[in-house]
DSSP file (Angstrom, degrees, kcal/mol; ACC not computed):
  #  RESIDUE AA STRUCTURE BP1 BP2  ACC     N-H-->O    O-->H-N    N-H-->O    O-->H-N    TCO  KAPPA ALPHA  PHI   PSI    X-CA   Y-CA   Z-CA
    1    1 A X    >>        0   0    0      0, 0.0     4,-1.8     0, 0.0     3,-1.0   0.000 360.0 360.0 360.0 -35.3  -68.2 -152.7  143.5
    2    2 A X  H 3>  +     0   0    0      1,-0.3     4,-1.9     2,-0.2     5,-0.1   0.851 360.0  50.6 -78.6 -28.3  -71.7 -153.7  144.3
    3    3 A X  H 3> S+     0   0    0      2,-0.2     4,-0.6     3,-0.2    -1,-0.3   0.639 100.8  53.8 -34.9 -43.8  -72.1 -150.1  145.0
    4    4 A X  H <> S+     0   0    0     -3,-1.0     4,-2.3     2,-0.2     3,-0.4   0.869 114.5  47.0 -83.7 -49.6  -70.7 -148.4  141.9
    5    5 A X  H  X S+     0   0    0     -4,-1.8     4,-1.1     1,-0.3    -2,-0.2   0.702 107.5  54.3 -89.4 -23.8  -73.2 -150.7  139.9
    6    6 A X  H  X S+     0   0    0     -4,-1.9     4,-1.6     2,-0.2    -1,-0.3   0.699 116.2  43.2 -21.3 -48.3  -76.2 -149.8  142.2
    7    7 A X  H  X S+     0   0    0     -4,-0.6     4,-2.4    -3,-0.4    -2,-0.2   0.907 110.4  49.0 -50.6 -60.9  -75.3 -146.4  141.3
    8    8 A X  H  X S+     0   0    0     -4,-2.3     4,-0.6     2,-0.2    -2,-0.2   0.920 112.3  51.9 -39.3 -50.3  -74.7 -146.9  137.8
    9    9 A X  H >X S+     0   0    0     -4,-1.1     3,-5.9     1,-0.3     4,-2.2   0.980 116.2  40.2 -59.0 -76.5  -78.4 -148.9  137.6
   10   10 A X  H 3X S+     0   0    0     -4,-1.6     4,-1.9     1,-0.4     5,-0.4   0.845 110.7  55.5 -50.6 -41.7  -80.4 -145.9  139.4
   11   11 A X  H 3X S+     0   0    0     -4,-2.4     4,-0.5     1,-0.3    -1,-0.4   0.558 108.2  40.6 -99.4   9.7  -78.8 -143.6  137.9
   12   12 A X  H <X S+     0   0    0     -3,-5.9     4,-1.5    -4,-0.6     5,-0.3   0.716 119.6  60.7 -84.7 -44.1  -79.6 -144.8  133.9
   13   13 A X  H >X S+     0   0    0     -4,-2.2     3,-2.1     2,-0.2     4,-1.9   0.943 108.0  35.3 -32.4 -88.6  -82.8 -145.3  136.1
   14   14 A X  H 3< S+     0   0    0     -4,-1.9     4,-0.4     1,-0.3     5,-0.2   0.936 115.5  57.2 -15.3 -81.3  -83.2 -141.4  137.0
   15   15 A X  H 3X S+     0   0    0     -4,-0.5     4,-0.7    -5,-0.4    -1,-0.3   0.423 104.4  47.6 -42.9 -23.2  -82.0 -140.3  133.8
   16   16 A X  H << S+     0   0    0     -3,-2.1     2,-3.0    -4,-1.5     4,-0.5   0.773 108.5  54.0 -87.3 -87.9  -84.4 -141.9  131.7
   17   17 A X  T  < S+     0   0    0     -4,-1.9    -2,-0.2    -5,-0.3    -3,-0.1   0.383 108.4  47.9 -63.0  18.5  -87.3 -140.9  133.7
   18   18 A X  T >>>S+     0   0    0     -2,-3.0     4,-2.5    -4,-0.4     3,-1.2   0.586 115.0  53.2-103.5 -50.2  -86.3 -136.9  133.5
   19   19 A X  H 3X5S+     0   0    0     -4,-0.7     4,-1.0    -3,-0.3    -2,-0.2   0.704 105.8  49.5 -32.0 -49.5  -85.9 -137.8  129.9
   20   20 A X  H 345S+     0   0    0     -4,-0.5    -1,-0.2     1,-0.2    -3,-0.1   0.592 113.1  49.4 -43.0 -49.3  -89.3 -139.2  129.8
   21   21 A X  H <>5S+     0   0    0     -3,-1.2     4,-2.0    -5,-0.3    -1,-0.2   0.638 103.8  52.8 -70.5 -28.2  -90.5 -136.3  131.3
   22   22 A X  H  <5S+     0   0    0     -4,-2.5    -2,-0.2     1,-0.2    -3,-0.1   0.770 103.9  58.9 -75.1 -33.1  -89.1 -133.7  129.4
   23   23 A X  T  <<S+     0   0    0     -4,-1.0     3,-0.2    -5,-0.6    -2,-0.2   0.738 107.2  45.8 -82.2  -4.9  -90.4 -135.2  126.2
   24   24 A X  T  4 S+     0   0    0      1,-0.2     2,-1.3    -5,-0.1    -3,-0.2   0.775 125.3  39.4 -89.4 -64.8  -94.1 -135.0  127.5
   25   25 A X  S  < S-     0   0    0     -4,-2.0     9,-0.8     8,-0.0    -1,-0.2  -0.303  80.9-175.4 -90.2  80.2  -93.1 -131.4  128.5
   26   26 A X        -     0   0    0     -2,-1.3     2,-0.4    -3,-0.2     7,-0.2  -0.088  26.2-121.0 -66.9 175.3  -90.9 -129.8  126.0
   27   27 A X        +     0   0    0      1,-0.1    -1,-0.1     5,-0.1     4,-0.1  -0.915  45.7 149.9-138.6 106.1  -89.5 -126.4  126.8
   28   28 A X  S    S-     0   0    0     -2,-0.4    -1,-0.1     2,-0.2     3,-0.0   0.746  72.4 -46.5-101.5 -97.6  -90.4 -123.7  124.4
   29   29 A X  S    S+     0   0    0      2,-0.0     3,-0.1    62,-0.0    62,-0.1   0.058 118.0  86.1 -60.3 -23.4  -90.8 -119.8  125.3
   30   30 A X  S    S-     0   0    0      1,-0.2    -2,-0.2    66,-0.0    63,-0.0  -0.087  98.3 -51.2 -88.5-170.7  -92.8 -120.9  128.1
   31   31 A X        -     0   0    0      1,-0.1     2,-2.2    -4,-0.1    -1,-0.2  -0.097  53.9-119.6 -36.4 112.1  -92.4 -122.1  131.6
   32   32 A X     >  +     0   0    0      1,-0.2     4,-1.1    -3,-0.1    -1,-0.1  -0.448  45.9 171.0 -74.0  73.3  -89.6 -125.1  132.0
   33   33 A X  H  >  +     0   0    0     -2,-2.2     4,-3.4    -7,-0.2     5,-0.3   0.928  65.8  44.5 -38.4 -63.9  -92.4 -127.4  133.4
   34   34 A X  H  > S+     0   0    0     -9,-0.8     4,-1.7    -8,-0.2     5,-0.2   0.919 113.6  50.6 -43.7 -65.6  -90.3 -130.8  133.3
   35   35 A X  H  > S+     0   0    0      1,-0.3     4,-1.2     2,-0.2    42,-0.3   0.664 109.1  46.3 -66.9 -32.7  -87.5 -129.3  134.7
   36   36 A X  H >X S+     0   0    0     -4,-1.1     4,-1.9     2,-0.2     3,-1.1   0.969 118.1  48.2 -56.2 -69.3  -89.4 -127.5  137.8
   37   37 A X  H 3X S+     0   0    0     -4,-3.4     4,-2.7     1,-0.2    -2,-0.2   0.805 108.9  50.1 -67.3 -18.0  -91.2 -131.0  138.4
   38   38 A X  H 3X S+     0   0    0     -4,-1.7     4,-1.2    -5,-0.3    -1,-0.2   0.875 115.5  44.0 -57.6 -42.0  -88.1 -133.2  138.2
   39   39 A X  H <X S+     0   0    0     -4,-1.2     4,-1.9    -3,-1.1    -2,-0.2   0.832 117.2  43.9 -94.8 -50.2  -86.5 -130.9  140.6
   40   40 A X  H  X S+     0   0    0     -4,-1.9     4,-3.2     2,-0.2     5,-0.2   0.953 115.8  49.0 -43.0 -71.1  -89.7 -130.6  143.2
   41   41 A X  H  X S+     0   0    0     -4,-2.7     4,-2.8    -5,-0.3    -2,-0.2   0.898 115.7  44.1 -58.8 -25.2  -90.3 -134.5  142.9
   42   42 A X  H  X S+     0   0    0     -4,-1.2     4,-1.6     2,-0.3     5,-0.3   0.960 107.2  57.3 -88.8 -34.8  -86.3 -135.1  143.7
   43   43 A X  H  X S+     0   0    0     -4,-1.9     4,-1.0     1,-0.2    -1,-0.2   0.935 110.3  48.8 -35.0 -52.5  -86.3 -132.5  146.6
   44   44 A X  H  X S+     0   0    0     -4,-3.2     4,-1.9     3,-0.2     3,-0.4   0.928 116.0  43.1 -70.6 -49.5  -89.1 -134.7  148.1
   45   45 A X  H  < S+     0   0    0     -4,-2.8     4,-0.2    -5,-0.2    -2,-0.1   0.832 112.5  42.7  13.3-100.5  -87.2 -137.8  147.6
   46   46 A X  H  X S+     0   0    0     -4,-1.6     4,-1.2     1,-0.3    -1,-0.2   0.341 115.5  57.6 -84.2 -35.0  -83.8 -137.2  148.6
   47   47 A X  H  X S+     0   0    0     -4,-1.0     4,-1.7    -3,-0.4    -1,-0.3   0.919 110.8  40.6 -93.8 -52.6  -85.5 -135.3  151.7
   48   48 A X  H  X S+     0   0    0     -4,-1.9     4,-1.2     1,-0.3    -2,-0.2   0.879 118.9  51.9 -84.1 -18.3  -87.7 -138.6  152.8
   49   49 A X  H  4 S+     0   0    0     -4,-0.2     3,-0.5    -5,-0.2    -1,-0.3   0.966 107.4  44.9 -64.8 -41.0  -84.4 -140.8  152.1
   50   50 A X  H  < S+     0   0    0     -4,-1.2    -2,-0.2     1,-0.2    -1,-0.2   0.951 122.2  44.4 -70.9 -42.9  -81.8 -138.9  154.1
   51   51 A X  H  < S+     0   0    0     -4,-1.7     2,-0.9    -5,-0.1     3,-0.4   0.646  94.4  75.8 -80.1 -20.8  -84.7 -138.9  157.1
   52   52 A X     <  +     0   0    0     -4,-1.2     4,-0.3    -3,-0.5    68,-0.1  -0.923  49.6 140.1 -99.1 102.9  -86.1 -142.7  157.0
   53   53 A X     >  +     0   0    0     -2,-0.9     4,-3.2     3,-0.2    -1,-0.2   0.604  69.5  59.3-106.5 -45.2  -83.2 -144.1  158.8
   54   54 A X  H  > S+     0   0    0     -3,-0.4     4,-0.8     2,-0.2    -2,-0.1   0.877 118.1  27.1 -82.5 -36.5  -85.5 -146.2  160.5
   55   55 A X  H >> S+     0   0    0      2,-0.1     3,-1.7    64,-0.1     4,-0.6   0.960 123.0  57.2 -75.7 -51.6  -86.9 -147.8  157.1
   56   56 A X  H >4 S+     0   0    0     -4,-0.3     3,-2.3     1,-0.3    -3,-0.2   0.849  89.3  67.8 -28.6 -77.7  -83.5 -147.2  155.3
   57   57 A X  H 3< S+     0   0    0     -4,-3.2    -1,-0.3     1,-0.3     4,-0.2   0.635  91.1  59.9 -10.5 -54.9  -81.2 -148.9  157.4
   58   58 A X  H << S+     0   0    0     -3,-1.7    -1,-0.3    -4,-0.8    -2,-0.2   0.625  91.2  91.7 -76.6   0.2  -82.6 -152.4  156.6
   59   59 A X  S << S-     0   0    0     -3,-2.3     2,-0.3    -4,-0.6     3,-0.0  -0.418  93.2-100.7 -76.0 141.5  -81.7 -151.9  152.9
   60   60 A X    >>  -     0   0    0     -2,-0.1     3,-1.3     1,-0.1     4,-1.2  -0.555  33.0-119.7 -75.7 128.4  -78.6 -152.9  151.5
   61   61 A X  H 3>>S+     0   0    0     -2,-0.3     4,-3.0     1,-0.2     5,-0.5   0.789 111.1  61.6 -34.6 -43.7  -76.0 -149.6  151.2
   62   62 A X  H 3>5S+     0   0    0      1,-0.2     4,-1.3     2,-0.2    -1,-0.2   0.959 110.7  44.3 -78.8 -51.7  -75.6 -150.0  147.1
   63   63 A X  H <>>S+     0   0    0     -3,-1.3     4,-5.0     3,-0.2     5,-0.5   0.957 113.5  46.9 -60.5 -52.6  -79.4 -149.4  147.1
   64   64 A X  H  <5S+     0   0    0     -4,-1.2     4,-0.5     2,-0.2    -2,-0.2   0.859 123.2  35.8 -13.8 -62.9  -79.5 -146.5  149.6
   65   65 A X  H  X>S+     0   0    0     -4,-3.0     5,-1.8    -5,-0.2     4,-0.5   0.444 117.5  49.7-107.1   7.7  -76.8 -144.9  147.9
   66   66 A X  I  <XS+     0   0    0     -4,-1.3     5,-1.4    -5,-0.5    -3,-0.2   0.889 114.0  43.3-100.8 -36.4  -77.6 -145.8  144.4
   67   67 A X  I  <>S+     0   0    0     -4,-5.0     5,-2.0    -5,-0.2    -2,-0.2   0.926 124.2  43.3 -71.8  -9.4  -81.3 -144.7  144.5
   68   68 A X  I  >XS+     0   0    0     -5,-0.5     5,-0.8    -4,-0.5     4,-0.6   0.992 135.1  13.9 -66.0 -81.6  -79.7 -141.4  146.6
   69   69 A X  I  X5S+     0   0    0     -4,-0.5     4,-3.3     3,-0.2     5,-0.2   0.983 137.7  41.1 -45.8 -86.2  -76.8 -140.7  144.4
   70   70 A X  I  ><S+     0   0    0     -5,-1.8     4,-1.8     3,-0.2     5,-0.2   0.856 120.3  35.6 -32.7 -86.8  -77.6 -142.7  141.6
   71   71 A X  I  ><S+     0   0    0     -5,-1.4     4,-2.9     2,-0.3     3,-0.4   0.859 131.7  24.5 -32.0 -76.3  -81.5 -142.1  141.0
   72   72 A X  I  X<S+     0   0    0     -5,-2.0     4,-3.5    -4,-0.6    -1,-0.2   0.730 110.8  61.6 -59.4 -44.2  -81.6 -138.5  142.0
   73   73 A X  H  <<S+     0   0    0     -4,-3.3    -1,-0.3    -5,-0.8    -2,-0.3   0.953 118.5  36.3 -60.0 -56.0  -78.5 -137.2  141.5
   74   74 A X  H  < S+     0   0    0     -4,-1.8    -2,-0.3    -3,-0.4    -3,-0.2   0.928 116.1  53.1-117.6 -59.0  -79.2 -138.2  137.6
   75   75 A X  H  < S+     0   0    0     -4,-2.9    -1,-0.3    -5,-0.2    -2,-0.2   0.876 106.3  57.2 -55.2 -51.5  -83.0 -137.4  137.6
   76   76 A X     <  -     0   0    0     -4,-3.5     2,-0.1    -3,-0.1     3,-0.1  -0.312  63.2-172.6 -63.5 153.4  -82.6 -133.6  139.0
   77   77 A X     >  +     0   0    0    -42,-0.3     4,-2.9     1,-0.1   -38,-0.1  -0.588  29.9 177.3-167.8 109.0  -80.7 -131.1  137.4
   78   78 A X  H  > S+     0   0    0      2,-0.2     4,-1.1     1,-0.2     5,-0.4   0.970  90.2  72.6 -52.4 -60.6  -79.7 -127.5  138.6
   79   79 A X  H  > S+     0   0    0      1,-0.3     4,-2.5     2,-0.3     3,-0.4   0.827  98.6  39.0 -27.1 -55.7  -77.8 -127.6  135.4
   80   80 A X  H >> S+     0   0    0      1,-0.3     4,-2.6     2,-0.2     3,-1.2   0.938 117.9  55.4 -76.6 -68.5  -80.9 -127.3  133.1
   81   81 A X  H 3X S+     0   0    0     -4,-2.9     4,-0.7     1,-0.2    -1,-0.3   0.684 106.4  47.6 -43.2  -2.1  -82.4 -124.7  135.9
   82   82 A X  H 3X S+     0   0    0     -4,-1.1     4,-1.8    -3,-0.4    -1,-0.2   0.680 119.5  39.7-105.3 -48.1  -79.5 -122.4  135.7
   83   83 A X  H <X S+     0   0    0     -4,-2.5     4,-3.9    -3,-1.2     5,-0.2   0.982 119.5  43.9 -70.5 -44.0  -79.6 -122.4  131.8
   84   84 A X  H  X S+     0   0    0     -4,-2.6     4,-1.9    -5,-0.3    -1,-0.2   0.905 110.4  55.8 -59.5 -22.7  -83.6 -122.3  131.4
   85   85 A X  H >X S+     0   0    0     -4,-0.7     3,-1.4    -5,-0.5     4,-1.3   0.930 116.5  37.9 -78.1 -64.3  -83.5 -119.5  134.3
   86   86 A X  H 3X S+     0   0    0     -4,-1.8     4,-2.0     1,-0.2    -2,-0.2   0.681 110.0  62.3 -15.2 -45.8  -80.7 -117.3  131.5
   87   87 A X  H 3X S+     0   0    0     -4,-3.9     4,-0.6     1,-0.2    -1,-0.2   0.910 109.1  38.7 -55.7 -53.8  -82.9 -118.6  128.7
   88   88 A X  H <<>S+     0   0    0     -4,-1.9     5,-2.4    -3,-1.4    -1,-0.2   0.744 115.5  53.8 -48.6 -36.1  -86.0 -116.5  130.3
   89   89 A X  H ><5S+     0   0    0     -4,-1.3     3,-2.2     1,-0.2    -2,-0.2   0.983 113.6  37.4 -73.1 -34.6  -83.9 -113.8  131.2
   90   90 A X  H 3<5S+     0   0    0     -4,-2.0    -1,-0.2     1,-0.3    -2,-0.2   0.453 110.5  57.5 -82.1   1.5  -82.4 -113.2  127.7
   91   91 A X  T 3<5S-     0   0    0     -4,-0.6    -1,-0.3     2,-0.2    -2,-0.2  -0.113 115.6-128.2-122.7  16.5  -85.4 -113.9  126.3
   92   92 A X  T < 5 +     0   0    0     -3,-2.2     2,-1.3     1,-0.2     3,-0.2   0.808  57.7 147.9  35.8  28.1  -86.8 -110.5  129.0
   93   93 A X     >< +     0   0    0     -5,-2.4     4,-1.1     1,-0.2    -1,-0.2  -0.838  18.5 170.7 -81.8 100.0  -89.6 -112.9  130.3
   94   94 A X  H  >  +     0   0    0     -2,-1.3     4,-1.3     2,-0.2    -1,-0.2   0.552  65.1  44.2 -93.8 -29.3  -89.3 -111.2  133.4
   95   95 A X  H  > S+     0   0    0     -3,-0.2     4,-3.8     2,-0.2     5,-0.2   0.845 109.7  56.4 -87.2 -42.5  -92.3 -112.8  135.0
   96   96 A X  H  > S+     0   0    0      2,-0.2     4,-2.1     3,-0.2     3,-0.3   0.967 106.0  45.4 -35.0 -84.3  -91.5 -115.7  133.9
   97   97 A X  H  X S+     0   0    0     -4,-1.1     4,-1.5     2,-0.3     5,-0.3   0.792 113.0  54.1 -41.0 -53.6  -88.0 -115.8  135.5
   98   98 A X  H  X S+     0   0    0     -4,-1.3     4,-3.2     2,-0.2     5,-0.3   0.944 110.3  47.1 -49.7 -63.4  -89.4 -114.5  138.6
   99   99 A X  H  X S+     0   0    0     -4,-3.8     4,-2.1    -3,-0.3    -2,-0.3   0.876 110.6  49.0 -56.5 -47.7  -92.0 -117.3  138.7
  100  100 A X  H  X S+     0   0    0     -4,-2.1     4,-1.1    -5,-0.2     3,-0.2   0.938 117.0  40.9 -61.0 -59.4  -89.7 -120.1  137.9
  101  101 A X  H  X S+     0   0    0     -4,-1.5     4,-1.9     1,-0.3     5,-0.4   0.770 116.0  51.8 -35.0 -55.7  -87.2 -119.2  140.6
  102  102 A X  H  X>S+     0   0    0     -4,-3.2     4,-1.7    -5,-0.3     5,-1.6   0.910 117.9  33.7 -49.2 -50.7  -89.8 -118.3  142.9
  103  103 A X  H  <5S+     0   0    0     -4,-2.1     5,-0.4    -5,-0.3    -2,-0.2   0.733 120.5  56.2 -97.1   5.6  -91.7 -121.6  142.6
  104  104 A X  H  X5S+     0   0    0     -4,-1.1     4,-4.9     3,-0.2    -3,-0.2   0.970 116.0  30.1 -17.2-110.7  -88.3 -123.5  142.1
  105  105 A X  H  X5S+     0   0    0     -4,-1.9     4,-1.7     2,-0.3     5,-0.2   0.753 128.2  39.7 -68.7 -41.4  -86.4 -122.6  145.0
  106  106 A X  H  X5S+     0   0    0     -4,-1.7     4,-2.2    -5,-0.4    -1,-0.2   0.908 119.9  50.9 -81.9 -41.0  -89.6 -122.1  147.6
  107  107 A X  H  ><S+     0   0    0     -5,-1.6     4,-0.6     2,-0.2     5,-0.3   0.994 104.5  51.1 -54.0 -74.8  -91.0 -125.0  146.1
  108  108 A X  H >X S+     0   0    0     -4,-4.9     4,-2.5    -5,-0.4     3,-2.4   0.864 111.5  50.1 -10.2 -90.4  -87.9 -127.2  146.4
  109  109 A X  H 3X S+     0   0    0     -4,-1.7     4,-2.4     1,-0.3     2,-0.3   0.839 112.9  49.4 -23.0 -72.0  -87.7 -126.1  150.7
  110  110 A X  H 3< S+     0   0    0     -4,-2.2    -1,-0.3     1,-0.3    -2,-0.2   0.254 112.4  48.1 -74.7  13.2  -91.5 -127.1  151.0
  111  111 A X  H <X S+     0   0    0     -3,-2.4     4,-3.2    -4,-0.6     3,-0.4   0.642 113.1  49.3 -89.9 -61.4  -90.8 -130.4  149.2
  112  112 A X  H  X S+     0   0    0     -4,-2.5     4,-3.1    -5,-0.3     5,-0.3   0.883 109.1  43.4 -63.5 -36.6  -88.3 -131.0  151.1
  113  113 A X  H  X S+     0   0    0     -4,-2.4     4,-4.0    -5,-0.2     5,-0.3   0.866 108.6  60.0 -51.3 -33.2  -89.6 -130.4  154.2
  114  114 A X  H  > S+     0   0    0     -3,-0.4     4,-2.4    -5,-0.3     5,-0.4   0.946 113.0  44.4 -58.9 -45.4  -92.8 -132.4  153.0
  115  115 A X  H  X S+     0   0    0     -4,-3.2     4,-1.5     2,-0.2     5,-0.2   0.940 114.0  46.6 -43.4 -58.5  -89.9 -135.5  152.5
  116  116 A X  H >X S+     0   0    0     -4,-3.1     4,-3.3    -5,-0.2     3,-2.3   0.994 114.8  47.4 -70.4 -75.3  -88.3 -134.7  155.9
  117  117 A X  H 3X S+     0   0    0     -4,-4.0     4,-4.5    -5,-0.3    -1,-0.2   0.954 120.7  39.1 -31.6 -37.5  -92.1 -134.6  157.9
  118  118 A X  H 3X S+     0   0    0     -4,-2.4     4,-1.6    -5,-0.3    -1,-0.2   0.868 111.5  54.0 -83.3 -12.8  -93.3 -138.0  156.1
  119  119 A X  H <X S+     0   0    0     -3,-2.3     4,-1.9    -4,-1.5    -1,-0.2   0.877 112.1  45.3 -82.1 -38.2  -90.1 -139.7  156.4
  120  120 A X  H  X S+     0   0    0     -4,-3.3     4,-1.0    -5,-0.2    -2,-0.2   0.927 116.3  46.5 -93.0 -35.8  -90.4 -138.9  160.1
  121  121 A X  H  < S+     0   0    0     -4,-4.5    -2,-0.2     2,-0.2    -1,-0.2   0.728 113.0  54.0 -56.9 -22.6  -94.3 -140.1  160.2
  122  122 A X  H >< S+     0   0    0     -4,-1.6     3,-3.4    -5,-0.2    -2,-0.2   0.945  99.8  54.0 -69.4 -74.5  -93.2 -142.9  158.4
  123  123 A X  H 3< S+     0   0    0     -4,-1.9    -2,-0.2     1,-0.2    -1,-0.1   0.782  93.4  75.3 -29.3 -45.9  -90.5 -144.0  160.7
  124  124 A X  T 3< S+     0   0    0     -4,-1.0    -1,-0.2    -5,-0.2    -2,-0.1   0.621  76.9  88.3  -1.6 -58.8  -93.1 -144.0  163.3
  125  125 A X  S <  S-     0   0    0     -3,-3.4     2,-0.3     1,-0.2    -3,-0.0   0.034  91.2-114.4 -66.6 167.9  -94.6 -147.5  161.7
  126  126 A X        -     0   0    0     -2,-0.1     2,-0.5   -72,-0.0    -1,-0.2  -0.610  29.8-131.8-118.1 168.4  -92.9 -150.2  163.4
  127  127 A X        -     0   0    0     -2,-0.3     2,-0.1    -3,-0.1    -4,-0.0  -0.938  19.3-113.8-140.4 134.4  -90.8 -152.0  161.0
  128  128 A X        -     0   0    0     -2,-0.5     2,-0.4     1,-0.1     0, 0.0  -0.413  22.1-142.5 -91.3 144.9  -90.8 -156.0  160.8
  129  129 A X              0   0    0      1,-0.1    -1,-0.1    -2,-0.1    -2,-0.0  -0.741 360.0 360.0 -94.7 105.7  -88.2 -157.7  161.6
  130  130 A X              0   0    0     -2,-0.4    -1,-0.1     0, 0.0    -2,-0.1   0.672 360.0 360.0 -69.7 360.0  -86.8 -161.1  159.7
């Protein structure tokens, strides 16, 4: 149970703070800024959580997998990338569409990797012990 509501929490958590961010950057004709940085910052995340084992571990599981699940899952969304990259196409911004995809999807890997490398520099740190 303590799980499901850990879940729940992060993920009202998440979900307000891509809201929050889409309302500083609204989505016009132009470049779906929120949605690109939501998607960047949660790649980087999700990448340093799954890899800090060493830090993780001592956490209780309903935080683990509520900011993982919860937090992330609710803050990212492919959903909104899927529609905004159609919104560019039908809307023949061609460069556009190219650039979002491009810095999207390569952007995304190289977040994540950034996650994975710090998570593993992190781990590193000794970690104190009650």
């Amino acid at each position: 149970m303590a799980n499901y509501l850990s879940i729940l929490i992060f993920a009202f958590i998440g979900g307000s703070g891509r809201y929050l961010i889409g309302q500083a950057l609204p989505v016009s004709a132009g470049f779906p800024w929120a949605t690109v940085i939501v998607n960047l910052l949660g790649c980087l995340v999700l990448a340093w959580l799954s890899h800090a084992k060493r830090v993780t571990a001592h956490w209780p599981n309903a935080v683990a997998e509520g900011l993982g699940i919860g937090g992330i899952g609710a803050f990212t969304t492919f959903s909104t990338f899927s529609v905004d990259t159609v919104r560019l196409i039908t809307q023949h911004q061609w460069g556009l569409v190219g650039g979002y995809l491009g810095v999207t999807l390569v952007g995304g890997v190289l977040c994540s990797a950034l996650g994975v490398w710090s998570a593993r520099k992190w781990a590193t740190f000794p970690v104190v012990e009650k």
